[in-house]
C-alpha positions as CSV (number, residue, x, y, z in Angstrom):
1,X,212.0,-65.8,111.2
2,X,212.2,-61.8,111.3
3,X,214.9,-59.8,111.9
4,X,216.1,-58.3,115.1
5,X,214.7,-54.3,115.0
6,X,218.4,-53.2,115.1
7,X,218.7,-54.5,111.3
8,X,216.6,-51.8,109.9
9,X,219.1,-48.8,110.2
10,X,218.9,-49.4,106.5
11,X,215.4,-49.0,106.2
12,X,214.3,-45.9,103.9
13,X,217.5,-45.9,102.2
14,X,217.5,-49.4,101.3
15,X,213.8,-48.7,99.5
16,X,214.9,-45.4,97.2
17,X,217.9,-47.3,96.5
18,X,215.8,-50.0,95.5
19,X,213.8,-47.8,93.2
20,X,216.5,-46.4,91.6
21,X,217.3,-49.9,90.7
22,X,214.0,-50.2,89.2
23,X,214.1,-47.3,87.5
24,X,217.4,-47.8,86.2
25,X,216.3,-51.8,85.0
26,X,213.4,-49.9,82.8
27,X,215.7,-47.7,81.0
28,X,218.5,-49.5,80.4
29,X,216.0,-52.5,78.4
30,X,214.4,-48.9,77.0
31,X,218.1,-47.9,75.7
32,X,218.0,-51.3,74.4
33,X,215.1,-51.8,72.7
34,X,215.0,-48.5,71.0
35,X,219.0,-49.3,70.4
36,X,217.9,-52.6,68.7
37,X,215.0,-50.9,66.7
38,X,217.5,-48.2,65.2
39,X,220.3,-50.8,64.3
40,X,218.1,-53.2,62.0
41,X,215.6,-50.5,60.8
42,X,218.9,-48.8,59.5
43,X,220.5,-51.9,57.9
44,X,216.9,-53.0,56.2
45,X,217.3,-49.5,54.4
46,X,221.1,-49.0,53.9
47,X,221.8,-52.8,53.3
48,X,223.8,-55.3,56.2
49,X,227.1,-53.9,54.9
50,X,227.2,-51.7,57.7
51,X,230.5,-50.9,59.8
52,X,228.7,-50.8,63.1
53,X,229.1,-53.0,65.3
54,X,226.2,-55.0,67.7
55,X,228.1,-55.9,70.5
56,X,225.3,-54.8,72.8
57,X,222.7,-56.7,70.5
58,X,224.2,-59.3,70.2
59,X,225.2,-60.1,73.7
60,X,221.7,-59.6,74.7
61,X,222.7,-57.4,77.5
62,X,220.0,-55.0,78.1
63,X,217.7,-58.1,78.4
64,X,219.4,-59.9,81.1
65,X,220.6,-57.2,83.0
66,X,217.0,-55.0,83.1
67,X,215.9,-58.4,84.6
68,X,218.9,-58.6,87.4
69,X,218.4,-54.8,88.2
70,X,214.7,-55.2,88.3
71,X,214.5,-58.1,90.8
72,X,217.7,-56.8,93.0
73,X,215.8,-53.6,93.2
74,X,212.2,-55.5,94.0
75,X,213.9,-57.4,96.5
76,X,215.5,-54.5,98.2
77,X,212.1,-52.9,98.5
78,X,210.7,-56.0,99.6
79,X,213.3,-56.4,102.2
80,X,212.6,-53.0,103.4
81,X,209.0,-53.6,103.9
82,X,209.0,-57.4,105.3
83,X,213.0,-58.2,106.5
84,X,213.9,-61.3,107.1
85,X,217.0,-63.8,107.3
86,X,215.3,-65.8,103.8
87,X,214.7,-62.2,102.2
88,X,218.3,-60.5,103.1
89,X,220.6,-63.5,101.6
90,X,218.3,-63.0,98.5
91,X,218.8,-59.6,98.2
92,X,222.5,-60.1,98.8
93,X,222.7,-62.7,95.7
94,X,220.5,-60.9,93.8
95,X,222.9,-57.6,93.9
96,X,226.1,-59.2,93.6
97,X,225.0,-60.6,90.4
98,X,223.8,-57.0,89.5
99,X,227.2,-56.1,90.5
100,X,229.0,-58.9,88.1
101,X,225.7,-58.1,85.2
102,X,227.1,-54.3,85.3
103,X,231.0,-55.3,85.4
104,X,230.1,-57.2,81.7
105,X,228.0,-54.3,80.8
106,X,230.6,-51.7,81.3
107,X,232.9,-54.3,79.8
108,X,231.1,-54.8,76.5
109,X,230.3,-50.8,76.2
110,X,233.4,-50.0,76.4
111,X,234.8,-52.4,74.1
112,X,231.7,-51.3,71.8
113,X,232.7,-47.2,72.0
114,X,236.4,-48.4,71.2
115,X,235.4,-50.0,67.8
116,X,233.3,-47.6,66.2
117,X,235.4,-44.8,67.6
118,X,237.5,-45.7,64.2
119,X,234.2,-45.4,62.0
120,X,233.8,-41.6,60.5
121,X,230.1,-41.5,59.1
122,X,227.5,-38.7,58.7
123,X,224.5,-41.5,58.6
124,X,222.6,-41.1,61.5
125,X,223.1,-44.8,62.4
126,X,225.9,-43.8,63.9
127,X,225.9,-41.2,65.4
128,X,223.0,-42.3,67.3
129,X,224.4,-45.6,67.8
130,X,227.2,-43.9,69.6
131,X,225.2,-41.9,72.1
132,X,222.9,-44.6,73.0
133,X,225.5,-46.8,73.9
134,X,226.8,-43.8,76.0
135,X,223.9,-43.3,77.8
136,X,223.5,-47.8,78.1
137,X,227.5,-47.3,79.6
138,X,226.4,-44.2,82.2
139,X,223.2,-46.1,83.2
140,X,225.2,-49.1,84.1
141,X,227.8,-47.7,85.9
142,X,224.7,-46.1,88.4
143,X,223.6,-49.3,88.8
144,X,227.4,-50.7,89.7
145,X,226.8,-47.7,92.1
146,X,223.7,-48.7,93.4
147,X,224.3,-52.0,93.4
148,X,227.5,-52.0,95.5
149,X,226.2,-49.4,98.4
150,X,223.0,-52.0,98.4
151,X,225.4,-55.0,98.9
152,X,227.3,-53.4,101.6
153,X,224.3,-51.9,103.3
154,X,223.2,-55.4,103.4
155,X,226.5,-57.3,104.5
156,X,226.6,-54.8,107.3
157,X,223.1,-55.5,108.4
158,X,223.7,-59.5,108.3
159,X,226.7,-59.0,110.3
160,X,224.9,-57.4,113.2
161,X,223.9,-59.4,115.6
């Protein structure tokens, strides 16, 4: 069953906003996986006594969430090109759990940037450490962004009739 043409005042927003998401899913498991790489490349060479923290790798964050982002935003742009009732309540679930993915994110970066605040050290570990987790907390909170004006772009369009 399609949608009724007055359901597409979204329609080219809905799509960049959708690639944004995309974009956003790709370097936040980038952040990750490079994030990853630096912490156990650093403790094989300066030994697993190390004061730093994985909350991030450990949680598994930038896994999951890349995946949420990347099928809310697929979705969106799938929505945009073929709309339908099927395709919108998808789109809908798909970014509120982006929205709850991104609340833990912001969450566990935060509490992650509050720990190794305390830890003084000129190794590069870090130092680096600390900035990619501050670029993984800025890129989640554009996709809370996204993600919320997605899900009420969306609401709004279910709601008229």
């Amino acid at each position: 069953m399609n949608m009724p043409q007055n359901r597409l005042w979204i329609k080219k927003e809905l799509r960049v906003l959708g690639t944004i998401q995309l974009m956003t899913s790709l370097i936040i498991q980038s952040l990750g996986y490079f994030w990853t790489y630096l912490f156990f490349s650093q403790t094989i060479v300066f030994g697993f006594g190390s004061n730093y923290p994985p909350i991030i790798g450990n949680s598994g964050y930038t896994l999951w969430a890349s995946l949420l982002f990347s099928l809310s935003g697929s979705l969106s742009i799938i929505l945009q090109k073929r709309p339908s009732n099927h395709t919108l309540t998808w789109t809908l679930t798909m970014n509120i759990l982006s929205i709850f993915a991104t609340l833990v994110g912001v969450f566990l970066t935060t509490i992650e940037m509050i720990v190794t605040s305390s830890v003084h050290s000129s190794l590069w570990q870090y130092k680096s450490g600390r900035v990619l987790t501050e670029y993984l907390f800025l890129f989640s909170m554009l996709e809370l962004f996204v993600s919320s004006i997605v899900t009420e772009w969306i609401y709004r369009a279910s709601q008229i009739e």
